[in-house]
C-alpha positions as CSV (number, residue, x, y, z in Angstrom):
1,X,-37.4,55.4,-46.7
2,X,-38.8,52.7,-49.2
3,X,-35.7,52.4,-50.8
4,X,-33.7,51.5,-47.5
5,X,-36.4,49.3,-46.2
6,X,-36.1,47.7,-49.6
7,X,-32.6,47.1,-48.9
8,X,-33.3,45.8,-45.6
9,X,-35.9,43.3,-46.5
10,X,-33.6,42.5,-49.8
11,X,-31.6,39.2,-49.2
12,X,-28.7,40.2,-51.2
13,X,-28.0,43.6,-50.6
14,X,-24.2,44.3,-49.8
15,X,-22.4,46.2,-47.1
16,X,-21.5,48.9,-49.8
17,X,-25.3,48.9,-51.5
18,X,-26.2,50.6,-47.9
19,X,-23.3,52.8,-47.7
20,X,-24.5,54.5,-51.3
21,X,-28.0,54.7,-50.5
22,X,-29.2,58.2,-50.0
23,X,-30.6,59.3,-46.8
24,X,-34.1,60.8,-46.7
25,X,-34.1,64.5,-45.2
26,X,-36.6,63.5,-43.0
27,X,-38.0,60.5,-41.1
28,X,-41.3,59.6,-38.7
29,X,-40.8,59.7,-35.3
30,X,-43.0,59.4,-31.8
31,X,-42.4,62.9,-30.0
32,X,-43.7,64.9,-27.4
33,X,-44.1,68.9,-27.9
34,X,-42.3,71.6,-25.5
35,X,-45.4,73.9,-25.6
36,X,-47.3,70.9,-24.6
37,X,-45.3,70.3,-21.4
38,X,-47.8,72.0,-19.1
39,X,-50.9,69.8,-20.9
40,X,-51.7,67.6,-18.1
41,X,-50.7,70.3,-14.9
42,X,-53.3,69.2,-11.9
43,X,-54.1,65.7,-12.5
44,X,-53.1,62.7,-10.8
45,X,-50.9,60.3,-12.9
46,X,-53.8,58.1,-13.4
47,X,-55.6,60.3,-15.5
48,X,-52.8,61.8,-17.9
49,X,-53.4,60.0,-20.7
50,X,-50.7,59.2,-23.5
51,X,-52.5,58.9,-26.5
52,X,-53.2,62.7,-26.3
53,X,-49.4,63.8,-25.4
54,X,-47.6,61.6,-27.8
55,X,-47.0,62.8,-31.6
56,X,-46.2,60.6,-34.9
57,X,-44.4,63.8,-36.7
58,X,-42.4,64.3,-39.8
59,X,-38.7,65.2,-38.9
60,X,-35.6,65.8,-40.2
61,X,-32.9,64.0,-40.1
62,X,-29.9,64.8,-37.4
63,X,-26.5,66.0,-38.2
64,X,-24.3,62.7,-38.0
65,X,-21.3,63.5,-35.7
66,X,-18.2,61.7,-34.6
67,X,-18.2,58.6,-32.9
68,X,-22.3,58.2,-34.0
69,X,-23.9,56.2,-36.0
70,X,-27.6,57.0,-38.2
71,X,-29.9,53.4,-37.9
72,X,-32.9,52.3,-39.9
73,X,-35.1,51.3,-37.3
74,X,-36.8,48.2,-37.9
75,X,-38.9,47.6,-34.8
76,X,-38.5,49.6,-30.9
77,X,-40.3,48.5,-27.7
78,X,-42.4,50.8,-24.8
79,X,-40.1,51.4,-21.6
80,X,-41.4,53.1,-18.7
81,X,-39.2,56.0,-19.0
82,X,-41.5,56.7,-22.5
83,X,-44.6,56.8,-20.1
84,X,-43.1,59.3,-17.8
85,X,-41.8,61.3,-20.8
86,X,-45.5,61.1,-22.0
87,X,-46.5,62.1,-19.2
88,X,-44.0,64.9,-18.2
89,X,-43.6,63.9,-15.2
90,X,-41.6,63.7,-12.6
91,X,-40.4,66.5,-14.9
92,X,-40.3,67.3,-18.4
93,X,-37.5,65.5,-20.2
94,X,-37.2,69.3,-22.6
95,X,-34.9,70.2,-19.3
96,X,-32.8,67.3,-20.2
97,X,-32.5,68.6,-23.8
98,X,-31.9,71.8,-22.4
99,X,-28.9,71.1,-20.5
100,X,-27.4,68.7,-23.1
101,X,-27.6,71.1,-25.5
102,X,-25.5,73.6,-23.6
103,X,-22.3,70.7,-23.1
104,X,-21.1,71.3,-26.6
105,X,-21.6,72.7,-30.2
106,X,-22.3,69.0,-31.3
107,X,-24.6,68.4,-28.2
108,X,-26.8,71.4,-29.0
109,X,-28.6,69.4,-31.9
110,X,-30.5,67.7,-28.9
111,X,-31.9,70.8,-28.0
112,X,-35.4,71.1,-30.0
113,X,-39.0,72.7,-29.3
114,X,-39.8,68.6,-30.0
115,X,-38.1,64.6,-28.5
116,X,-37.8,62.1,-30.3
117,X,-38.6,59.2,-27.5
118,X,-37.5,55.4,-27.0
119,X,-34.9,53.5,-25.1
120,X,-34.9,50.1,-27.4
121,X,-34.4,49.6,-31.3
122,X,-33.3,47.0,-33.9
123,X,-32.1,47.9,-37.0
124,X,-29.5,48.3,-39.4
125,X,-26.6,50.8,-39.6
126,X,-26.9,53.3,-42.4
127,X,-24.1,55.9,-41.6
128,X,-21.4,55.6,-39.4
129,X,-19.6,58.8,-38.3
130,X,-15.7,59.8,-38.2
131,X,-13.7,57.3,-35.8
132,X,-16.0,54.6,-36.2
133,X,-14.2,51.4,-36.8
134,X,-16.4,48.8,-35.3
135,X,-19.8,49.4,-37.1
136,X,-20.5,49.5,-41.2
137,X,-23.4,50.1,-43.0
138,X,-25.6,47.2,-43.5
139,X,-24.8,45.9,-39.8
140,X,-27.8,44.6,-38.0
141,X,-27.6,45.8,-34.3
142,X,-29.6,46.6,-31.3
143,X,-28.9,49.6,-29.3
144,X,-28.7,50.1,-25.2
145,X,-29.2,53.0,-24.2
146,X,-26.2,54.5,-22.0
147,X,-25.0,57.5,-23.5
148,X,-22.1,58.8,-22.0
149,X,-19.1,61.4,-22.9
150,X,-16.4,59.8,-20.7
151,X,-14.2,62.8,-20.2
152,X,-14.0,62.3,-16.9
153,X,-12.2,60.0,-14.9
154,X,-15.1,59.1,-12.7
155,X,-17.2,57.0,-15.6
156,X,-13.9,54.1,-16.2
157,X,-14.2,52.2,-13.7
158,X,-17.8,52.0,-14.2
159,X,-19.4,53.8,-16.8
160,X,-22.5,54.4,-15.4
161,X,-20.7,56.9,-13.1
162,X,-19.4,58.9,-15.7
163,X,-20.9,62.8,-14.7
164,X,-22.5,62.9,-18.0
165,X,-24.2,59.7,-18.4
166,X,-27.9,59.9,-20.0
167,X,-30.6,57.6,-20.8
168,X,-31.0,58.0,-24.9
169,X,-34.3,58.4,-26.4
170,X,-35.6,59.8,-22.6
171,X,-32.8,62.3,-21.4
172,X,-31.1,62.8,-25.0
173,X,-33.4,63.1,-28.6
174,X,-33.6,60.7,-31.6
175,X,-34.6,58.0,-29.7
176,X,-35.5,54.6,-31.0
177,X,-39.4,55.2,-31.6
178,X,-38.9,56.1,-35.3
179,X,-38.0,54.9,-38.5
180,X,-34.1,56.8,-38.2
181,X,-32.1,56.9,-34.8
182,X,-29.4,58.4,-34.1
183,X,-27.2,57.2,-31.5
184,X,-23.3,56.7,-30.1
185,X,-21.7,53.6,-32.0
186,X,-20.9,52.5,-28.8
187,X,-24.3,51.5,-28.0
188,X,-24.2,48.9,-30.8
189,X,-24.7,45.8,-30.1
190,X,-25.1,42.3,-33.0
191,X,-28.9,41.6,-32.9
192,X,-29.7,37.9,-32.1
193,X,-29.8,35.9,-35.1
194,X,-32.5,34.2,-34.3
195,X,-35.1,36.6,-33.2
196,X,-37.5,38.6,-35.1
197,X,-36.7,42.2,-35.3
198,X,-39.5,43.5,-32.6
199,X,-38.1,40.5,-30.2
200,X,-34.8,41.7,-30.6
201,X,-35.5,45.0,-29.7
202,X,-37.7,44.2,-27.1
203,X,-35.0,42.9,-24.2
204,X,-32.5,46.2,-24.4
205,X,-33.5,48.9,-21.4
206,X,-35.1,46.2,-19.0
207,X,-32.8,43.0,-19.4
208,X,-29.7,45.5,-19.3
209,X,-31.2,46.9,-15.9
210,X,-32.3,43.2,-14.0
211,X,-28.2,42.6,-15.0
212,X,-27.1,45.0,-13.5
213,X,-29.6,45.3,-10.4
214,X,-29.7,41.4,-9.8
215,X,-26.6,39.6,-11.3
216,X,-23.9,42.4,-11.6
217,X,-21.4,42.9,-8.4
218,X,-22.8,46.6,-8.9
219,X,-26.0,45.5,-7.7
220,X,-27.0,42.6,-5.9
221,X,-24.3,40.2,-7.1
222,X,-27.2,37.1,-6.7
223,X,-25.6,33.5,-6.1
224,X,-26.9,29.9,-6.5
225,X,-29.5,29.3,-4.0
226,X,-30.2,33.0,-3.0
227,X,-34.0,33.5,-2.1
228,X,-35.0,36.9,-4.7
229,X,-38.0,38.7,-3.9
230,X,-39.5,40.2,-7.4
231,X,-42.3,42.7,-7.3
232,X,-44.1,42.5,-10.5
233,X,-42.6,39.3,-11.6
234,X,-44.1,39.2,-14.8
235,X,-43.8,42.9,-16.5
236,X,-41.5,44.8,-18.3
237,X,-38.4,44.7,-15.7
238,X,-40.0,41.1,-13.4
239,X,-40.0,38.9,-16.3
240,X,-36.1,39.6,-17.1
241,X,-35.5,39.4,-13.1
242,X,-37.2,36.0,-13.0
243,X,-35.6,34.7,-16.0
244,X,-32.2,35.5,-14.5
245,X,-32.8,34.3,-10.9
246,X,-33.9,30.6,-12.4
247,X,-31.1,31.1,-14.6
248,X,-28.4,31.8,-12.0
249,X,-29.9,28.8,-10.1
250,X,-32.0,31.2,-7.3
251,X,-35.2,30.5,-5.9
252,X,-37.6,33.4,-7.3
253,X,-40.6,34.4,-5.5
254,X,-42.3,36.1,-7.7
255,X,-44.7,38.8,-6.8
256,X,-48.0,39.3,-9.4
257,X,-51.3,41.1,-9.7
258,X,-53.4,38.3,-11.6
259,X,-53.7,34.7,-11.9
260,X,-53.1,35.4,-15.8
261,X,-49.2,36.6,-14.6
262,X,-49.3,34.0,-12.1
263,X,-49.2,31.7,-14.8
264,X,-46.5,33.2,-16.8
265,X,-44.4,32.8,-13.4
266,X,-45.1,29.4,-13.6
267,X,-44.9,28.6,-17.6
268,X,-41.3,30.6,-17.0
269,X,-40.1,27.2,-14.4
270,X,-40.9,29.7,-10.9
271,X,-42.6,27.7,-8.5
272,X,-43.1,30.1,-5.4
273,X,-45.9,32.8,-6.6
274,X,-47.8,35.6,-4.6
275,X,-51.0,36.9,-5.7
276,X,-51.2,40.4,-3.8
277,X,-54.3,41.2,-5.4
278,X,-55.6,38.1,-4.3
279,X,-54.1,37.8,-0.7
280,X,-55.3,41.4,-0.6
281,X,-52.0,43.0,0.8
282,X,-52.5,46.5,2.1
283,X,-49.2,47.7,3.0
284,X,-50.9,51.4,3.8
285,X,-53.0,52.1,5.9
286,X,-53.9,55.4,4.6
287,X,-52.0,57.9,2.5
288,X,-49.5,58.7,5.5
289,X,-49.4,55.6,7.3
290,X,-48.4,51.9,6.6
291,X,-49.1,48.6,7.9
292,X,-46.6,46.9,10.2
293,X,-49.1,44.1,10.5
294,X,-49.1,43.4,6.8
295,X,-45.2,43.4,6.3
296,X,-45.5,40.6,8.9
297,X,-48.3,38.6,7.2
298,X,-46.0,39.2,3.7
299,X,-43.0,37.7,5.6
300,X,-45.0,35.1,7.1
301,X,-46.2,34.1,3.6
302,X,-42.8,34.4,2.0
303,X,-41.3,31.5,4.8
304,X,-44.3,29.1,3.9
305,X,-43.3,29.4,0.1
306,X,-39.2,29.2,0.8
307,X,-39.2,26.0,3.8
308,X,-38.7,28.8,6.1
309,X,-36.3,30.8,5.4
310,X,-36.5,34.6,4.6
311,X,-35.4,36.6,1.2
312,X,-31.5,37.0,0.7
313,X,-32.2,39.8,-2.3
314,X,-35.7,42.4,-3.0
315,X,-35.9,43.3,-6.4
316,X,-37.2,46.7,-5.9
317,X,-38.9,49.1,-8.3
318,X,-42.4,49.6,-7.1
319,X,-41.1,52.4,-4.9
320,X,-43.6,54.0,-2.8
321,X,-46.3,51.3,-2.3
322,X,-43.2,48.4,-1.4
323,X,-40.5,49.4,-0.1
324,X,-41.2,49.5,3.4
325,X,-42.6,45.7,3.2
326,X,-39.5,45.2,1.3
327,X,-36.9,46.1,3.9
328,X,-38.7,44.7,6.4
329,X,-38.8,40.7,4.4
330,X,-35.5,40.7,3.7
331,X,-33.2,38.6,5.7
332,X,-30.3,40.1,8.3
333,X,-27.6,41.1,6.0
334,X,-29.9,40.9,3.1
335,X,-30.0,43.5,-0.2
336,X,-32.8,45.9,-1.6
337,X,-31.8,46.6,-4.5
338,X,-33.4,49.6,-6.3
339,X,-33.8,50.7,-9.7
340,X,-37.0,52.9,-10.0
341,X,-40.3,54.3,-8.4
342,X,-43.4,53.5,-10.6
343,X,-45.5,54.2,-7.5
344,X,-44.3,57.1,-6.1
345,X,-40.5,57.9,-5.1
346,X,-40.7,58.8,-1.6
347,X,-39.7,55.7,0.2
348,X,-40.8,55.1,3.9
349,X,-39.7,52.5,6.0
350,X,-38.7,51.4,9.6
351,X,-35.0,52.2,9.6
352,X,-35.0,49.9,12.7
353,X,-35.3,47.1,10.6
354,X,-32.8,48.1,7.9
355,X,-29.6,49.3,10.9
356,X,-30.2,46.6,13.4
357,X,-30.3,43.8,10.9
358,X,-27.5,44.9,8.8
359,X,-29.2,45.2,5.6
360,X,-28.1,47.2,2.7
361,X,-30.2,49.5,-0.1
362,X,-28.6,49.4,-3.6
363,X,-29.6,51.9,-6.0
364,X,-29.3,50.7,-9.7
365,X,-29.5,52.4,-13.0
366,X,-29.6,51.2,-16.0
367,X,-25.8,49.2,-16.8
368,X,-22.8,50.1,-18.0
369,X,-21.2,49.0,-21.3
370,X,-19.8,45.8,-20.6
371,X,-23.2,44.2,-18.6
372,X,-25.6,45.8,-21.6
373,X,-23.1,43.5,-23.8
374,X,-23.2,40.5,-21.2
375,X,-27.1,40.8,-21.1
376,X,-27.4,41.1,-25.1
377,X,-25.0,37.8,-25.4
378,X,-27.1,35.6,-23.1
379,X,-29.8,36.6,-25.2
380,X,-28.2,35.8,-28.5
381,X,-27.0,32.2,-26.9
382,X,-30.8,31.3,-26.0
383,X,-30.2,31.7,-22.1
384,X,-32.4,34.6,-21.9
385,X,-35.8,35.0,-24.1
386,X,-37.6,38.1,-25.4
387,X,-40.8,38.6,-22.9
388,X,-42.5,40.2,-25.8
389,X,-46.1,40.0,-25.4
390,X,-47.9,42.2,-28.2
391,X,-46.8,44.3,-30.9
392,X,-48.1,47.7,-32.1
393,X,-47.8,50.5,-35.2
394,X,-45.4,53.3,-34.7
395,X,-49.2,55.3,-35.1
396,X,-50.1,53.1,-31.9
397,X,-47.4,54.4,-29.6
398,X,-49.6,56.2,-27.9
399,X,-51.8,53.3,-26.9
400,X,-49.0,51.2,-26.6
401,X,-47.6,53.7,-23.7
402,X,-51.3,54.1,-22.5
403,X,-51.3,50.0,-21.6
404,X,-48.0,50.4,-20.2
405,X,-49.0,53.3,-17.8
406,X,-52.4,51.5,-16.8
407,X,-50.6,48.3,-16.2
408,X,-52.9,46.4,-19.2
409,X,-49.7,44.6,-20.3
410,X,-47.6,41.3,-19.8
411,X,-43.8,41.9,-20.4
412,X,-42.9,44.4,-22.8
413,X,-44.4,46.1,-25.7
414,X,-43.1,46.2,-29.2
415,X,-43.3,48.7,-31.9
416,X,-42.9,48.5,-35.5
417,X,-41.2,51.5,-37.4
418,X,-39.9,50.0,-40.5
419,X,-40.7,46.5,-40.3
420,X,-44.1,46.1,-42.5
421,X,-45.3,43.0,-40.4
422,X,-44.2,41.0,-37.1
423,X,-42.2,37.7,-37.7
424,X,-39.1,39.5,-39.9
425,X,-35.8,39.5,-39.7
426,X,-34.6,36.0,-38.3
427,X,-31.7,34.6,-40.0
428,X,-30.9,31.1,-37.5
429,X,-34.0,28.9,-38.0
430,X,-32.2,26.3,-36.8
431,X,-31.3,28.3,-33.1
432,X,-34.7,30.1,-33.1
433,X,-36.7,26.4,-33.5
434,X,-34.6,25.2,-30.2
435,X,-36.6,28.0,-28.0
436,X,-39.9,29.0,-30.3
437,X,-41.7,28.3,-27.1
438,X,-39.6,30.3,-24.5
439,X,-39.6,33.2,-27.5
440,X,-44.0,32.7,-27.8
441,X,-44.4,32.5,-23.9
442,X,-45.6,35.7,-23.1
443,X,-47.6,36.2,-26.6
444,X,-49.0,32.8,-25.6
445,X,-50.4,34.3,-22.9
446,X,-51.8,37.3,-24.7
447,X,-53.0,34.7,-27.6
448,X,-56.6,36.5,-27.7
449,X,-54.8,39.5,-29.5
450,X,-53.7,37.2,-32.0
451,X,-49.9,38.3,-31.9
452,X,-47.9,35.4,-32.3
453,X,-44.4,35.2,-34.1
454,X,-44.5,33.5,-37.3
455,X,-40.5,32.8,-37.5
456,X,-40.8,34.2,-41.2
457,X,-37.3,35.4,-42.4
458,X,-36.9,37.9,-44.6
């Protein structure tokens, strides 16, 4: 491994120096165990704790088949789908394995006692496998994490519906929380030139999926002057949401939990900003009975921020705790659109509200190719910045996951694998000084942990 990440931080090392340098048999990766699986059985999800479920182990290196490619990981990120997999809940992702595994010959690599987790990498191609004509060792990527098989007709139009579409690093192994990854070459994408490698790997999962979910035609197709509701407006998924709704010329109410996010909001250019901690929304009553009264006073809220007028589009991921307030603020032929259930995943709401008023419920997962690549190109032209807020050691990954699930975080996460310090990796100076301040924002905000992007190439 020293000798690749010698190459890597090298500034003359040729295409053909990485094709000749020899792999390692084995690499460090974040796992979880399969014998483990049962560890946290009778708590509530507040009290499983990451840090004791989550494993830096010593592994070897996978079988490079065709159409894949083997990465040096220089730097990966902390998605939610690595806290649930921590967690192994709503079910352990070794059933996943399990059923890869039995697709094919090839697939069956997948299926191992431990997982390899992470959704998000940047790197640099090492090995590319037969029928790879895209990709070359010594490429510097980033990865998205669709896996699919496309052997079905079902998956062309849209590739998200192909029957065998996966999440890597959550529902397939090697994932990008390691030093080695191993992934389809069609999940390649250049790396910004102008971004470090821990805030190029920080945007993958989350500003793929607020594409898709917000700006796509498979999700909420948003317009100029659309009114977007968006829960947690300053996290992992909210702060990519926000970015593109101000963007795409929409008016973002942004939903936080703090003044601290509130501010981010604002620092981002949003204008129209609910505290719900603050205005002490209680869309529950109880555990079996919500709040009618409170959807109202959240509408009611809502007009006073927008001139009047209610939400054309919900960003949705809250689940459990939201989405009956959700349906009931948006406007009569308005969209929820969904992508995930961090509080629960048993919606309830007034279906009066949803029929009568003509409203649709999207779900959304993920993107397909062709958005993941739309969402990575506004990031490499500057449209779209990085929302990293803090950077940890691949031994920290448990932590890292433990602020994550606890909610202790602003935007997303880094990790560093092979990367030795923050700040590497940026090769347009010139670009990166035009938005050093969007690109800081959210470490900015976390400037008493003293992570702040130094803009050092190497």
């Amino acid at each position: 491994m020293n000798k690749i990440l010698d190459a890597i931080l090298a500034s003359d090392t040729k295409p053909e120096d990485f094709a000749e340098l020899p792999l390692p048999e084995s690499y460090r990766g974040v796992t979880v165990h399969k014998d483990e699986a049962g560890m946290f059985d009778g708590l509530p999800s507040r009290e499983k704790d990451p840090r004791k479920s989550l494993h830096l182990d010593e592994v070897p290196v996978p079988e490079l088949g065709p159409g894949e490619a083997l990465v040096a990981v220089m730097a990966s990120s902390v998605n939610y789908n690595s806290v649930w997999t921590s967690l192994f809940e709503p079910m352990s992702t070794f059933g996943f394995l399990e059923r890869y595994g039995r697709l094919s010959p090839l697939t069956k690599r997948h299926d191992l006692p431990y997982h390899v987790i992470g959704s998000d990498l940047s790197g640099v191609v090492l090995r590319t496998g037969a029928g790879v004509n895209s990709w070359k060792p010594g490429d510097e990527v980033v990865a998205h994490c669709l896996s699919v098989e496309l052997e079905s007709a079902d998956g062309h139009d849209d590739t998200m519906l192909d029957p065998e579409q996966r999440i890597w690093g959550f529902e397939t192994n090697f994932g990008g929380l390691a030093e080695i990854a191993l992934v389809k070459s069609n999940q390649l994408m250049p790396k910004p030139d102008h971004l470090s490698w821990e805030e190029a790997a920080a945007p993958g999962l989350v500003n793929s999926t607020a594409y898709r979910q917000l700006v796509s035609r498979n999700g909420a197709g948003m317009k100029q002057g659309d009114n977007v509701l968006i829960w947690g407006a300053s996290g992992g998924l909210g702060s990519y949401a926000t970015q593109f709704a101000l963007a795409g010329g929409a008016n973002p109410i942004c939903v936080v939990s703090s003044d601290a996010k509130a501010d981010i909001c604002r620092r981002m250019g949003a204008e129209a900003i609910i505290d719900r901690n603050a205005e002490d929304y209680r869309f529950w009553k109880d555990e079996h009975h919500q709040d009618p009264r409170e959807w109202k006073r959240f509408g009611k809220r809502i007009r006073e921020l927008t001139g009047g007028e209610d939400v054309d589009i919900v960003f949705e991921h809250p689940g459990r705790e939201t989405f009956g307030a959700s349906v009931y603020v948006t406007r009569k032929g308005g969209t929820i659109v969904t992508c995930a259930s961090t509080s629960g995943y048993e919606h309830s709401y007034d279906n009066r509200y949803l029929w009568m008023s003509l409203k649709r419920i999207v779900g959304s997962h993920f993107a397909n190719y062709r958005e993941a690549w739309e969402a990575n190109r506004l990031i490499a032209k500057g449209k779209i910045h990085p929302t990293l807020s803090k950077t940890y050691s691949l031994e920290e990954t448990g932590q890292a996951a433990y602020d994550v699930h606890r909610n202790l975080h602003q935007g997303k996460v880094g990790v560093l694998a092979l990367s030795p310090e923050e700040g590497l990796g940026v090769r347009n100076e010139a670009k990166r000084a035009k938005h050093l301040d969007a690109i800081n924002l959210f470490r900015d905000a976390d400037a008493g942990q003293g992570h702040r992007a130094t803009g050092k190439a190497a």
